[in-house]
N, C-alpha and C positions, 0 to 999 in steps of 0.2 A: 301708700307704700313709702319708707323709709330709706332713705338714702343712706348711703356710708358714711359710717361713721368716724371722725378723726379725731375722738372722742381723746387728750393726752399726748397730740401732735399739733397743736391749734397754737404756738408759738408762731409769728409773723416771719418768713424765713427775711435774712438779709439778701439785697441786690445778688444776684447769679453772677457768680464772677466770670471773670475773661475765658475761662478754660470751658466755658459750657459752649458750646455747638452754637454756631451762626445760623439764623432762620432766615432761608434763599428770600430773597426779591417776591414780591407774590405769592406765596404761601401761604396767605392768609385764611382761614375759613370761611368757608359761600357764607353769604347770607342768604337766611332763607332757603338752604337746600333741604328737600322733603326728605323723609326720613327715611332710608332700605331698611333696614333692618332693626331691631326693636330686639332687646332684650328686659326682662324682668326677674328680678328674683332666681335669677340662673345659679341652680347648687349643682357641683359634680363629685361622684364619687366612684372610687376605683375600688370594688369590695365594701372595707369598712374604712376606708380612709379617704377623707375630703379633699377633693384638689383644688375648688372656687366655692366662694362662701357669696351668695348672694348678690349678684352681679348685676347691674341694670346701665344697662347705656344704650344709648341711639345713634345708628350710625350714618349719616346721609348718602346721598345719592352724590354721583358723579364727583367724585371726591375718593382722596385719599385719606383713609385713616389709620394712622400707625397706631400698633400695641408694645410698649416697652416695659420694660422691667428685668431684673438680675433673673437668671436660669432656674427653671421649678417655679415660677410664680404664677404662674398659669395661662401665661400668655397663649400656647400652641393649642393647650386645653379648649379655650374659649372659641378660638377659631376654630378646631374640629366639631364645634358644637353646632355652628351657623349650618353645615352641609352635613349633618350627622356620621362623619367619620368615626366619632367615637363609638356610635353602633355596633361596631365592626369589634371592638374590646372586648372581652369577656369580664361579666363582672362592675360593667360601667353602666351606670347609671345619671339621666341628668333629669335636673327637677327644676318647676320654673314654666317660663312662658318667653318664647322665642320666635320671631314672627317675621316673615320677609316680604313686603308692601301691602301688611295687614291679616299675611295667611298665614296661620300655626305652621311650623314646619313640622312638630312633632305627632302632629294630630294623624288617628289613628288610620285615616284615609289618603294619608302620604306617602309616595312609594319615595324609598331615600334615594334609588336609582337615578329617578326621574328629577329627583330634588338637585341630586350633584350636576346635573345640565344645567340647572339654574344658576348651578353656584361652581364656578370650577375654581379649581386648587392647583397652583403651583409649588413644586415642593422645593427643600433645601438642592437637593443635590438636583441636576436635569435628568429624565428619566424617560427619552427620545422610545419609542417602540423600536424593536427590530425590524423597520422598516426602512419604503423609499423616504424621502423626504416627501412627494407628491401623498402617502398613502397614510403617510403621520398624521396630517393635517386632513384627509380624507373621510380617517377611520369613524369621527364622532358624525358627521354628516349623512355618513351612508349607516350606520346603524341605527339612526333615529330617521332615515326615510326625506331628508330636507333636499335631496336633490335629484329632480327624474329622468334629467339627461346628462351624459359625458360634459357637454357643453357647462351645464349649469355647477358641476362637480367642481369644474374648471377654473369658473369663476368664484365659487365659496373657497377653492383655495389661495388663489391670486389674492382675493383680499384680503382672508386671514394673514397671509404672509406679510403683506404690504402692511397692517395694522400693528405688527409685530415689531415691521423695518428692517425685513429680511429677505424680500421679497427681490431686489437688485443684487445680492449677494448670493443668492440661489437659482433664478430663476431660470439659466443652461443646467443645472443639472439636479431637476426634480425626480429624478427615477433613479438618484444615487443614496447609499444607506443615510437614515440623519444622523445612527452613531460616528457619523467619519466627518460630524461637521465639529468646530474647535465648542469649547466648555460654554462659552459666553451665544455662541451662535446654536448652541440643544436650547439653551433654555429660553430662548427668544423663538426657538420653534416648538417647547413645549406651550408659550405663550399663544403662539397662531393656534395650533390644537387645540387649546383652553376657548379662543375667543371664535374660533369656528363652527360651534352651537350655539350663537348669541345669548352665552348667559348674561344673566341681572348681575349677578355680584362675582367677581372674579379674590380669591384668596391667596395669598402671599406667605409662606412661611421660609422668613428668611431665603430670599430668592438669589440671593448674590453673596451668601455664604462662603461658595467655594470658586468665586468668580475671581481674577485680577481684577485691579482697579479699571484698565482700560475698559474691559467690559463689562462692568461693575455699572460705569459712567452712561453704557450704551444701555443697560437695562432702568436705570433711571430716569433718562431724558424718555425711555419708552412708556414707562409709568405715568411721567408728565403727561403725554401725549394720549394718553389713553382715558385720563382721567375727564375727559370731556364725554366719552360715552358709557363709562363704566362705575358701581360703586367697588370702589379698590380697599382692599382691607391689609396691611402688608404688618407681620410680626419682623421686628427686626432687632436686634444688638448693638447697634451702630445708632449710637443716637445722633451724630452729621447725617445720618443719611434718613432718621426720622425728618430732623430739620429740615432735610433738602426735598423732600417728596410729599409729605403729608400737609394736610391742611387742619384735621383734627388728629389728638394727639391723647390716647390710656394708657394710664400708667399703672401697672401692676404689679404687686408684693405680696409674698406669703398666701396668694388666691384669692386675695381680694383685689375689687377696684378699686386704686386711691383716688385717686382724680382724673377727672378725662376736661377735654377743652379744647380751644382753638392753639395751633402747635405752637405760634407767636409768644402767648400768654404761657402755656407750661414750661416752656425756655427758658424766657425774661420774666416772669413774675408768678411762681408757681406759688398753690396756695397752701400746700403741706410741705410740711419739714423733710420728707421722707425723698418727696418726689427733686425737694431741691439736694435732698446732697446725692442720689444718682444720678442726675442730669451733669452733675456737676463731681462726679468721679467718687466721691466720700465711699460710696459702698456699691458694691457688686461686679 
């Protein structure tokens, strides 16, 4: 299989200058972490028009991996691809070999349902049920049958919560709506919901979008924290906040992959021209 091509971009970029995003402390890329996710040859199409042209990357385990690039590049595409959201499109079609700790997800004996437990999705905006807060974080556990007494219910929400880091700020009033809890505090309980089915791969599409900075900062340090048990896939805008959470780092244009790598390296010494003048404000 053939890699991307930069086939007319292969000029050496000059040193990243000052305006390009600081890479946090530790942020470096695992060595050696096994691979979750597996794409190959991933082509998508909406009708008759292409949205990713041949996409192959690997994405490790228990690790952060940001996807950046300017708007329309395909970045949200690729992610609904991993948990077949795009399914759901009329008209969309994805070609290719896509694969999550070795097993097709597209293959014809896959239920998608059953797929998005595996992989859950946090979206831009937070999008709490009309529920308690107790019953938000309930609903996934009692519809898949994972807990057979009150007592046990109890406790797969304590810990969700607590895994969240919401769990002291909530925990007197779990039978109150979760739309009545502030912007920054829905999407840390659409988090506990997400991580309350022990999925493999938890998705990120722009999660702190519509957050202020204070809680921008608490869903960050949550990302950190989580990244020890989860593989975290997080689409973001904000390339400080690529630098600040991620340890590997795709960069994508026009629907292809330009370069993917450890987020260090894309920063400070990226190997296409492309990737150095986004990172570094020139375009998008």
């Amino acid at each position: 299989m053939q890699e991307f091509s930069t086939a007319g971009s292969e000029r050496a970029p000059p040193p990243v200058s000052m305006s390009a995003p600081t890479v946090r402390a530790g942020a470096g890329a695992l060595v050696g972490a096994p691979t979750k996710v597996s794409a190959r040859d991933v082509n998508v199409f909406y009708g008759e028009k292409q949205a990713l042209f041949d996409v192959s990357l690997d994405i490790p385990d228990r690790s952060v991996t940001a996807f950046i690039g300017p708007s329309g590049c395909g970045k949200t595409t690729f992610l609904r691809c991993i948990n077949r959201m795009n399914d759901m499109i009329d008209g969309c079609r994805v070609q290719g070999t896509l694969q999550i700790e070795g097993k097709d997800a597209y293959a014809k004996n896959v239920d998608p349902v059953v797929l998005r437990t595996r992989v859950g999705m946090v979206f831009q905006k937070p999008n709490p049920f009309p529920k308690s807060i107790y019953e938000n974080v309930a609903y996934g556990p009692r519809i898949h049958g994972m807990a057979k007494t009150k007592a046990d219910m109890d406790q797969i929400v304590e810990k969700s919560l607590r895994r969240a880091g919401l769990w002291e700020e909530v925990k007197d009033r779990l039978q109150q709506p979760g739309t009545g809890l502030s912007g920054g505090q829905q999407q840390r309980l659409v988090i506990a919901r997400t991580v309350a089915v022990n999925p493999d791969v938890i998705l990120m599409d722009e999660p702190c979008s519509a957050l202020d900075p204070i809680a921008t900062a608490k869903i960050e340090e949550l990302i950190d924290e989580m990244r020890a048990n989860y593989c975290i896939i997080i689409v973001t805008h904000s390339m400080a906040q690529a630098a600040r959470v991620s340890q590997k780092t795709a960069f994508f244009h026009m629907g292809k992959l330009v370069e993917t790598g450890p987020t260090e390296e894309i920063f400070t010494n990226p190997r296409d021209s492309r990737t150095q003048d986004y990172i570094t404000g020139r375009f998008g």
